[in-house]
N, C-alpha and C positions, 0 to 999 in steps of 0.2 A: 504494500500500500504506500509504504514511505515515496519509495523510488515512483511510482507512478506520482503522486503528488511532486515532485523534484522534476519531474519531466513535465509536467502539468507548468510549472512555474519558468522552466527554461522555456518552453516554447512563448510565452508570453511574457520574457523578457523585457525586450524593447520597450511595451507599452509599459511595466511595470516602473522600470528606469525612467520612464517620462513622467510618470505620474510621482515621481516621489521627493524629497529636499530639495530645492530652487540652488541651494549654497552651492552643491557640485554639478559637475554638466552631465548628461545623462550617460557618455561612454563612461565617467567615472564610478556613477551608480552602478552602468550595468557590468563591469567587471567588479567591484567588490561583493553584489548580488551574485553572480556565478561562481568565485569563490569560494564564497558561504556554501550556497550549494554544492558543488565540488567536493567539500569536504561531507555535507552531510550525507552528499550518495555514496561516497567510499566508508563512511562509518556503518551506513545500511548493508552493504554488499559484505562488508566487515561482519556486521552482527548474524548477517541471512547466511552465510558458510558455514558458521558454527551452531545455529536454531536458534541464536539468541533476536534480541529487537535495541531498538534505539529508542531514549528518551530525551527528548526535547522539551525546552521551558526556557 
């Protein structure tokens, strides 16, 4: 479910990084937002090899 949510949110990107803090320009947004994700799909793919889950907060 994670990873599908993660792919959910990469695809809609773009519009995401527009919509969000005025302070940085939106390639700024949208590479620290891919990042973040990045990291939470490798933590997912990480927990899903072993049967474990991810908790986010």
């Amino acid at each position: 479910m994670l990873l599908g949510e993660c792919a959910l949110l990469t695809d809609h990107l773009d519009h995401i990084a527009a919509a969000t803090d005025p302070a940085r320009t939106v390639e700024e947004h949208r590479h620290q937002i891919a990042a973040r994700l990045a990291a939470i799909e490798d933590a997912a793919r990480r927990a899903q090899a072993i049967g474990g889950g991810v908790l986010i907060w």
